[in-house]
C-alpha positions, 0 to 999 in steps of 0.5 A: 147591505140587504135586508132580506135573505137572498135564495137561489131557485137553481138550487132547488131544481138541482139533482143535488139532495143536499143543495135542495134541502138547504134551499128548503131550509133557508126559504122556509127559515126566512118566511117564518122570520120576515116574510120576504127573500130576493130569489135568484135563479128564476124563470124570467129573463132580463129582456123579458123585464125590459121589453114589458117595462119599455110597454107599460111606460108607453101605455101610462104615458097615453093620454088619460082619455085613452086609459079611462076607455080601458077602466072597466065598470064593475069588475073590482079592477080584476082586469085592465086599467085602475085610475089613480088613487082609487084603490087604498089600504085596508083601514084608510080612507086616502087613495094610494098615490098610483094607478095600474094594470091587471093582467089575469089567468089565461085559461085554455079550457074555461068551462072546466073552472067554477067560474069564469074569470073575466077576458084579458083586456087587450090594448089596441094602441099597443099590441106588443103590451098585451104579448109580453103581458103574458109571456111574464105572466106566465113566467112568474106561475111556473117560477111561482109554482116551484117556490110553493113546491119548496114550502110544501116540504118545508110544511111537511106537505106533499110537495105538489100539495099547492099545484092543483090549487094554483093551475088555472089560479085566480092570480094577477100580475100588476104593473103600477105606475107611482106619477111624479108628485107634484104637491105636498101629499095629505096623508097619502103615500104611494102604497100604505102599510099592508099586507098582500092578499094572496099565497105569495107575490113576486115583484119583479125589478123595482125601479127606484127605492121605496119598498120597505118591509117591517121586521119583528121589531117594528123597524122599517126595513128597505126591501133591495134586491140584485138586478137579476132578483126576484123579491118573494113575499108570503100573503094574507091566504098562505099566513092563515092557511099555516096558522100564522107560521108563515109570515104575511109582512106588512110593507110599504112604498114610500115617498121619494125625497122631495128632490125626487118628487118629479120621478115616476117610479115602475112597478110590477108585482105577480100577485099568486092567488089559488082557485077561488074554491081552496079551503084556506082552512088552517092547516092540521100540522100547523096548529098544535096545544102551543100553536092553537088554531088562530083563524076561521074557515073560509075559501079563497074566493071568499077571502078574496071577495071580503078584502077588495070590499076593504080594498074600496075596490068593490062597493056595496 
């Protein structure tokens, strides 16, 4: 039985009026409510998952020296390989059970930007990982775009409001790798409760159960989707940009029963982040008397740079 709204892209992009509006209705319905939808209809196409999920094993599989040369200093993890347990939620101190990848923006004309994002790293042991990166990467911004496009009506917006803010966006896409646990965790799970940091992410088929979603009662609900789905969920940036209408839900990936502890388990989030310069400012159709204004200004850049300092990401 799923817990989350299940939406279909196809319907948006329809000529049929009526099939949009109910696609609008039903997105926007459910991020008020959970903040998560399994979105079928998409970009992305099932050979395209399996070949980057036949690329990321074979680099996570590569010895911990090779992936180390990969690690960047000083770059926040903003590109390229993360070690284990590094990073960790906002409000703990015990690294996440998982090491990952960064894949960023490819810009074609990066003089035309504020700041130039860091260069994608390029793995020489393996030279599909770096091609099939981006054919997702890509795939995912434009399925990304057009679910931004539905929300900005559903906002009373413009319904390219969010394009000039997401081309050339500061976005990244993420394949994690959760290692078999070979001892008893001390206070450490795979992913901690949290909220994600940017517009909205799509996740990319999971493999394995663990993801779950906390609805407004506080239960722990376990995030499943189709194999052909996208699971969709609103960030920290566009909860505060809508004054908390759009909902940022918290969620986490837990441990696997202990007959399981000897499975990795693949992930791969597309985390949809604006340029840094937008003002997340809340905005005015979504504050009223009832509804007052319930964050402070600040740009994305901004945000973004606050959460990997709580991240342990960045150090002072």
């Amino acid at each position: 039985m799923k817990n989350i709204p299940s939406v279909d892209l196809s319907n948006f992009l329809s000529d049929d009026s009526q099939k949009r509006q109910q696609f609008i209705k039903n997105l926007g319905n459910a991020y008020e409510n959970i903040g998560f939808v399994a979105l079928k209809g998409h970009f992305l196409p099932t050979e395209m998952v399996e070949k980057l999920y036949d690329q990321i094993k074979a680099f996570f599989d590569l010895p911990t020296d090779v992936k180390k040369k990969y690690e960047i200093e000083g770059l926040g993890g903003q590109r390229g390989y993360t070690s284990f347990g590094k990073e960790h939620a906002k409000g703990r101190k015990e690294g996440d059970l998982k090491e990952f990848w960064h894949f960023g923006q490819y810009v074609d004309d990066p003089d035309s930007l504020d700041e130039i994002y860091p260069d994608n790293v390029d793995v020489e042991e393996l030279p599909e990982f770096n091609v099939v990166g981006k054919e997702v990467y890509k795939a995912l911004e434009k399925t990304g775009m057009y679910v931004l496009r539905a929300l900005a009506l559903h906002l009373g917006l413009s319904e390219t409001y969010f394009d000039e803010f997401i081309r050339d966006g500061n976005s990244i896409l993420r394949p994690i790798h959760y290692p078999p646990i070979t001892s008893e965790p001390k206070d450490a799970v795979r992913a901690a409760a949290h909220g994600d940091i940017n517009l909205i992410t799509l996740l990319m088929g999971a493999q394995g159960k663990g993801l779950q979603v906390k609805n407004n009662k506080g239960e722990w609900l376990d995030a499943i989707a189709e194999p052909d789905e996208l699971v969709i969920n609103v960030g920290d940036m566009l909860s505060r940009h809508t004054n908390n209408q759009l909902k940022s839900t918290i969620h986490r990936v837990v441990n696997p029963p202990k007959e399981m502890w000897g499975s990795s388990r693949y992930s791969i989030p597309f985390f949809m982040h604006p340029v840094s310069s937008m003002k997340l400012n809340v905005l005015d159709n979504c504050m009223s008397s009832e509804y007052p204004k319930q964050f402070k200004d600040i740009t994305a850049g901004e945000f973004l740079t606050q959460r990997l300092y709580e991240l342990g990401l960045l150090k002072k």
